[in-house]
C-alpha positions as CSV (number, residue, x, y, z in Angstrom):
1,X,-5.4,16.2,-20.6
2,X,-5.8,13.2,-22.8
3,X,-2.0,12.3,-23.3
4,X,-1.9,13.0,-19.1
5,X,-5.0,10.5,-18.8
6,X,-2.9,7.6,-21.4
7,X,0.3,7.8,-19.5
8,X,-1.4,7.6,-16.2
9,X,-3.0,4.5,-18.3
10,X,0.2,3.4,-19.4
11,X,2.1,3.2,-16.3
12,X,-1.1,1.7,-14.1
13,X,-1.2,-1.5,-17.3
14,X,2.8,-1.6,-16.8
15,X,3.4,-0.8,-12.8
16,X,5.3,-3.7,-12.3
17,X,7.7,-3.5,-15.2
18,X,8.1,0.4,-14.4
19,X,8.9,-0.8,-10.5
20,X,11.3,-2.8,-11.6
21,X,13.4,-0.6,-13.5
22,X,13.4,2.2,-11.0
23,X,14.8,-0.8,-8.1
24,X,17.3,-1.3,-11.3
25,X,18.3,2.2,-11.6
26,X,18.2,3.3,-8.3
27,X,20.6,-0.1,-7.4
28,X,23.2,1.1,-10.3
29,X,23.0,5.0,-9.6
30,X,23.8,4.0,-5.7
31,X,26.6,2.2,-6.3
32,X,28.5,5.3,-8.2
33,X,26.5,8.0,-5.9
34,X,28.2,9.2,-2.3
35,X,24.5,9.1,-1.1
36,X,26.5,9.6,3.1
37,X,27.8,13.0,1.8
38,X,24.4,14.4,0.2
39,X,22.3,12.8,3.8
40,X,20.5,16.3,3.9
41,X,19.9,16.9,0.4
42,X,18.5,13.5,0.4
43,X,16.3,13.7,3.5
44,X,14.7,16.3,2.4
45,X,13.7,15.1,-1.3
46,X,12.7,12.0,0.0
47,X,10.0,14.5,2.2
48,X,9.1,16.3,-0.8
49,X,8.6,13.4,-2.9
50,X,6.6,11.6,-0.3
51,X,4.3,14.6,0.2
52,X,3.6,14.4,-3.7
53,X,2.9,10.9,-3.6
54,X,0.2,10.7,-0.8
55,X,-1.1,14.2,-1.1
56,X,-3.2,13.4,-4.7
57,X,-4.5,9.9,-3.0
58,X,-5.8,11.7,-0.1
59,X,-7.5,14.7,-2.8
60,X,-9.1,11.4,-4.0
61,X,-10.8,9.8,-1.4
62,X,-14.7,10.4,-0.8
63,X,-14.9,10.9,2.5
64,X,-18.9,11.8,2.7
65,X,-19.1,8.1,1.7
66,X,-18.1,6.8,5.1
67,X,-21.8,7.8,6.4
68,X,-22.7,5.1,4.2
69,X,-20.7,2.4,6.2
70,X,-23.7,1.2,8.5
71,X,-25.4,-0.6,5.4
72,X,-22.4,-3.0,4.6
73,X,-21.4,-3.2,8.6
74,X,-20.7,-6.9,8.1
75,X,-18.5,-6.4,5.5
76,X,-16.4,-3.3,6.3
77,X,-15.9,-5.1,9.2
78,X,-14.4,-8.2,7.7
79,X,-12.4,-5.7,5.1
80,X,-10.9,-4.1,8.1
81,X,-9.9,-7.3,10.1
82,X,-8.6,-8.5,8.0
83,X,-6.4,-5.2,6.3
84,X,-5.6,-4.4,9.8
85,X,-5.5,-7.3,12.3
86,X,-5.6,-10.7,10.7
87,X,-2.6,-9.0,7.7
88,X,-0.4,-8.1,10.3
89,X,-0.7,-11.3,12.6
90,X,-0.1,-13.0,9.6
91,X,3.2,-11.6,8.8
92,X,3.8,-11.8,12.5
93,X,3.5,-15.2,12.5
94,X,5.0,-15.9,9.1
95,X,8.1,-13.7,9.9
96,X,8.5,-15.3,13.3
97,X,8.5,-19.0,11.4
98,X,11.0,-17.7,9.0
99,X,13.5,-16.6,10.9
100,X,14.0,-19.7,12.9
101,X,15.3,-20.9,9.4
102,X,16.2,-17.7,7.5
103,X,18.9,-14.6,8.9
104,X,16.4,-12.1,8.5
105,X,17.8,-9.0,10.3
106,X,15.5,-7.0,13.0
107,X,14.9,-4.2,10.6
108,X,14.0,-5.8,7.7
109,X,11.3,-8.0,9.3
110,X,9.8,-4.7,11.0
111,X,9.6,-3.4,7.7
112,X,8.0,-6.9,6.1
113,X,5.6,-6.3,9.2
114,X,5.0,-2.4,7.9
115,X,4.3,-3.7,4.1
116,X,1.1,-5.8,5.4
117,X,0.2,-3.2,8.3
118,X,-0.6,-0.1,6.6
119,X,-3.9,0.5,4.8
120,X,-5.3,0.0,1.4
121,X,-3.9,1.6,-1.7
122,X,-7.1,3.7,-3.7
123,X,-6.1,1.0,-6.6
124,X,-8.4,-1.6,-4.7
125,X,-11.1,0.9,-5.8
126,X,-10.3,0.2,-9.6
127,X,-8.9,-3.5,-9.3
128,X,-12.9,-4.0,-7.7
129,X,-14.8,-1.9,-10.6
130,X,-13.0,-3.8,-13.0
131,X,-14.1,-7.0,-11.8
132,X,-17.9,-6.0,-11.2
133,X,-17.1,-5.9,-7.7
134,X,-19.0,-3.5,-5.2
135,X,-17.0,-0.4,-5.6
136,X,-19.2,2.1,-3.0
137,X,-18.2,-0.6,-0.5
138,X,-14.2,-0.9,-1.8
139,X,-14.3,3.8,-1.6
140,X,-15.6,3.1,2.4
141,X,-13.3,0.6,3.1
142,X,-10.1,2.8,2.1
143,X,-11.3,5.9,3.1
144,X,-11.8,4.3,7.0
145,X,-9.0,2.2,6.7
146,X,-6.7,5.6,6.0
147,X,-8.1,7.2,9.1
148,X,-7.6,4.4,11.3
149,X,-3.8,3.9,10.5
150,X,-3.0,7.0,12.3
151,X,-3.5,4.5,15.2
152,X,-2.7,1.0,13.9
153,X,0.2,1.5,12.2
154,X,2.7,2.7,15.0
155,X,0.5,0.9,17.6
156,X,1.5,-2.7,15.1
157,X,5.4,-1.5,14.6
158,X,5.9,-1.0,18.1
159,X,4.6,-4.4,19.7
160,X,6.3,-6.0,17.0
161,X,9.5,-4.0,17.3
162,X,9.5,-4.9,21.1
163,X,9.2,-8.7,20.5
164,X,12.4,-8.4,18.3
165,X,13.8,-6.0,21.6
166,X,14.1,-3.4,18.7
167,X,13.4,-0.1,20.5
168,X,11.1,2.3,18.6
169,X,10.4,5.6,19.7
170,X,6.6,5.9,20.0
171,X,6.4,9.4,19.1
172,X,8.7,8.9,16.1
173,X,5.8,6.5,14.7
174,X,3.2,9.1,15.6
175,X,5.5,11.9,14.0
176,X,5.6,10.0,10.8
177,X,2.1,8.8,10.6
178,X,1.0,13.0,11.0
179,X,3.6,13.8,8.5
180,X,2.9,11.5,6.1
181,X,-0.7,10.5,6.7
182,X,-2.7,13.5,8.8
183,X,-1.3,16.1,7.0
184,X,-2.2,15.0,3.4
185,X,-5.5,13.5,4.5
186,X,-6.6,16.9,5.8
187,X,-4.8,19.0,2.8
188,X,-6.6,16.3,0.6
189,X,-10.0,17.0,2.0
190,X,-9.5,20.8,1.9
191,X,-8.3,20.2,-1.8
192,X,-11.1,18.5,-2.9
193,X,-13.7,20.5,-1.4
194,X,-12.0,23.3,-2.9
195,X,-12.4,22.0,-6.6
196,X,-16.0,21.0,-6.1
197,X,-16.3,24.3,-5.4
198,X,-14.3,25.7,-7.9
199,X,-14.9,23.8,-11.1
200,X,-18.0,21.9,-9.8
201,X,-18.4,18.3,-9.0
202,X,-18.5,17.3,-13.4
203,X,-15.5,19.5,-13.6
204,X,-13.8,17.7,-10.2
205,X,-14.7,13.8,-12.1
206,X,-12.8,15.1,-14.8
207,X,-9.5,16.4,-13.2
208,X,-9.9,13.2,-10.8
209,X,-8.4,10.4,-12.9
210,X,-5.1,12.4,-13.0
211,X,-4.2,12.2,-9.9
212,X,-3.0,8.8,-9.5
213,X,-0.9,9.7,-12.4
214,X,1.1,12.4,-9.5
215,X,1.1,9.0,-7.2
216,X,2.3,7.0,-9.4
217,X,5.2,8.8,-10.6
218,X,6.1,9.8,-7.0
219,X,6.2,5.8,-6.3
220,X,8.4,5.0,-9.0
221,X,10.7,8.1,-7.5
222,X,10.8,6.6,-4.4
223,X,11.4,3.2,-5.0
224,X,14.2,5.0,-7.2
225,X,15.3,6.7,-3.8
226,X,15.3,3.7,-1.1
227,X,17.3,1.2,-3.2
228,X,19.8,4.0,-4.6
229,X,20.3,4.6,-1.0
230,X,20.8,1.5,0.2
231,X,22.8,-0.1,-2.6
232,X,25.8,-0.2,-1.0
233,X,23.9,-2.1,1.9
234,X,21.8,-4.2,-0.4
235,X,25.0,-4.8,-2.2
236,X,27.1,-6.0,0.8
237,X,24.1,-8.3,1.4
238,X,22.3,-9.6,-1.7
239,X,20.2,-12.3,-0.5
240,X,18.2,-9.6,1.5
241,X,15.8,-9.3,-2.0
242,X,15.6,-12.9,-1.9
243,X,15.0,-13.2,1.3
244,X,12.7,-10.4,1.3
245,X,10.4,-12.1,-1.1
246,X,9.6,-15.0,0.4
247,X,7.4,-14.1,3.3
248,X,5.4,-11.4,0.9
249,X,4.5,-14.2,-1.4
250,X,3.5,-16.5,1.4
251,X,1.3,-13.9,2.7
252,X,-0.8,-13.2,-0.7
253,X,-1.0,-16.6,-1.4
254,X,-2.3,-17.0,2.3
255,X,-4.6,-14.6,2.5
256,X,-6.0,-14.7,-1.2
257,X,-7.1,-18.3,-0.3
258,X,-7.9,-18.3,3.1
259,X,-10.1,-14.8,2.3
260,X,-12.3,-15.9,-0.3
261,X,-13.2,-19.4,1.2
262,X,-14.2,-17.4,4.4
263,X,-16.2,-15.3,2.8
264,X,-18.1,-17.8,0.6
265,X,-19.0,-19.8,3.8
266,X,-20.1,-16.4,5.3
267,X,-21.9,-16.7,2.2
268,X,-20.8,-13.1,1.3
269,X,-22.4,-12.1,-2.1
270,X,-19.5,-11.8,-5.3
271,X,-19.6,-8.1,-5.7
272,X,-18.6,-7.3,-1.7
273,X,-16.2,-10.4,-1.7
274,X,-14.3,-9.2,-4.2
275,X,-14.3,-5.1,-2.6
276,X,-13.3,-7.0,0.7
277,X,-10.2,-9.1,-1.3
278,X,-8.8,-6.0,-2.7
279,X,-8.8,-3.2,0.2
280,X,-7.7,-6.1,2.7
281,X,-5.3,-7.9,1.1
282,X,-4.1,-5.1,-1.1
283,X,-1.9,-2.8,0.3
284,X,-0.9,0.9,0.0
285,X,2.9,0.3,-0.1
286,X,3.6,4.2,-1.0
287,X,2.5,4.5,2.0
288,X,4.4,2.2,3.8
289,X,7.8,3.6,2.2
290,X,6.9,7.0,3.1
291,X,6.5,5.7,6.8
292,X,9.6,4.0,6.4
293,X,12.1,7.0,4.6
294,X,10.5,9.0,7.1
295,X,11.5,6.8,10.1
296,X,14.9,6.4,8.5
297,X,15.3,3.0,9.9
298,X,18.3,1.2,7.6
299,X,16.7,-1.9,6.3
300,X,12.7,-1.2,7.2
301,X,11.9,0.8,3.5
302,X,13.5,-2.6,1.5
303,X,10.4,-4.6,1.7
304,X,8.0,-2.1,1.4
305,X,9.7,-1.1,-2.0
306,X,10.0,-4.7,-3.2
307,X,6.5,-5.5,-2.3
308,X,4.6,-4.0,-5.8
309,X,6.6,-6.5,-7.5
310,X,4.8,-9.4,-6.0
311,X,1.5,-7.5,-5.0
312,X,0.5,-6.2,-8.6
313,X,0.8,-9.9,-10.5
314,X,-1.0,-11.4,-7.4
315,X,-4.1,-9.0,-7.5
316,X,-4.2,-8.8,-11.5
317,X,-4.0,-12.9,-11.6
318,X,-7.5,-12.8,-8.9
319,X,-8.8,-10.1,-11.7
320,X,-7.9,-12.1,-14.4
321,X,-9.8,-15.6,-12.8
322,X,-12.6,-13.5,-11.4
323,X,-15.0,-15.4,-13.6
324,X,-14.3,-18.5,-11.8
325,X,-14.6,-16.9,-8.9
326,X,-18.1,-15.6,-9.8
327,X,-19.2,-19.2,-10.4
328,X,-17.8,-20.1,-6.8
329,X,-19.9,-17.7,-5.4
330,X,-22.7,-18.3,-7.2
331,X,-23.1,-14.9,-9.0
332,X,-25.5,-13.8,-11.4
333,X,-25.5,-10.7,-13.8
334,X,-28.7,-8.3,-13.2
């Protein structure tokens, strides 16, 4: 259980580093891999692996915590505008400004769109207990935000894909949010009922921390996945990763700024600022590549796979200045 609990350790301090080698490896393996002849084989352990990456998160998610919501209305509100309106309109916007510049295919933009559209990763938890931020408010946050993807996230995707005169099939969004979202959330509330049950709630906390481990792992896998199977796309095309980057970085720089000078003039106190930075601007991108895989939609899993790479250094750099960001908001230890 200890060795489990350091790797889990291990791969959370290095994420980024890891991320990057499995887009490395995957790139390679793809280019020497007949991934068109194995289409089945590869379906399906994209759906297995998918099911192992979301299924833990959902076993960790306290959901009796979302009768807590009404004390911090005000700011699960402003966590969930902004995660799931002012993100996406963001990208919108920043995506529609691009391409009057940039040859950013249909696809790929609905899939920029699905990085910033889906809900909070359950790292936003950790990122805001490591910077003494409020972290019962950071657990409601994700566990609402979750539930109400089932109807933002294919409701988003489709307006969007309709202003690019893409056609998405509404019930293909729906289908993939059940399977990848529903499904888990409910096995993941059975599960952990089940343990409390089983092993108590001291022996639940202590089986808990290794299940982001299982996520984690399946992430890496799946980045593996999308870029091995679209190497030979990716290869044809290599400014798509460029290209890719640049409206992800515009909108964390965006929103990191723009979010915490809106909430010091709301006058929001440090240690809900900094649970409303990380579950809105933070996002689950296993998520969004399961969504994606599972919509098989060509380009649409590329950005989503790439994102990590610029999401983890933005949201460790606000960690690492969080003490100037305490003295911006006026904070004071108890």
């Amino acid at each position: 259980m200890h060795s489990l609990l350091k790797l889990k350790n291990h791969l959370s301090k290095y994420i980024m580093v890891y991320a990057v080698i499995a887009i490395i490896v995957g790139f390679f393996t793809g280019l020497h891999v007949n991934v068109k002849a194995h289409a089945q084989l590869f379906k399906t352990l994209n759906l297995v692996v998918i099911i192992t990456m979301i299924y833990p998160m959902m076993i960790s998610l306290e959901i009796s915590r979302l009768k807590s919501a009404s004390k911090s209305l005000k700011q699960v509100l402003i966590a969930l505008s902004m995660g799931l309106i002012v993100a996406p309109l963001l990208a919108w916007v920043l995506i529609l400004i691009l391409r009057l510049f940039l040859p950013i295919p249909s696809t790929l933009a609905i899939g920029i769109l699905l990085a910033t559209v889906v809900p909070c990763s359950s790292m936003a938890i950790a990122y805001t207990g490591l910077s003494d931020g409020n972290i019962e408010l950071a657990t409601i946050v994700v566990a609402i935000s979750f539930t109400l993807a089932i109807v933002t996230v294919p409701l988003w995707l489709k307006l969007f894909a309709s202003s690019l005169h893409v056609s998405i099939s509404a019930w293909l969004l729906v289908k993939t949010i059940i399977i990848v979202v529903v499904i888990p959330l409910i096995l993941g509330i059975l599960t952990h009922y089940y343990l409390v049950h089983k092993l108590g709630t001291k022996g639940y906390l202590e089986l808990k921390p290794l299940f982001p481990l299982v996520s984690l792992l399946g992430m890496f896998v799946i980045i593996f996945l999308i870029f091995m199977e679209k190497s030979q796309l990716v290869y044809s095309r290599l400014s798509i990763v460029g290209i890719t980057l640049i409206p992800i970085i515009l909108y964390y720089i965006l929103s990191l700024t723009f979010l915490t000078y809106f909430n010091k003039w709301l006058k929001i106190p440090y240690e809900d600022h900094m649970a409303i930075i990380f579950t809105s601007v933070g996002k689950n991108e296993g998520t969004a590549m399961a969504i994606a895989l599972t919509a098989g939609m060509g380009l649409m899993a590329i950005a989503p796979a790439i994102t990590p790479i610029v999401q983890i250094p933005f949201l460790v750099g606000y960690l690492k200045v969080s003490n100037r960001i305490k003295k911006l908001f006026n904070y004071t230890e108890n």
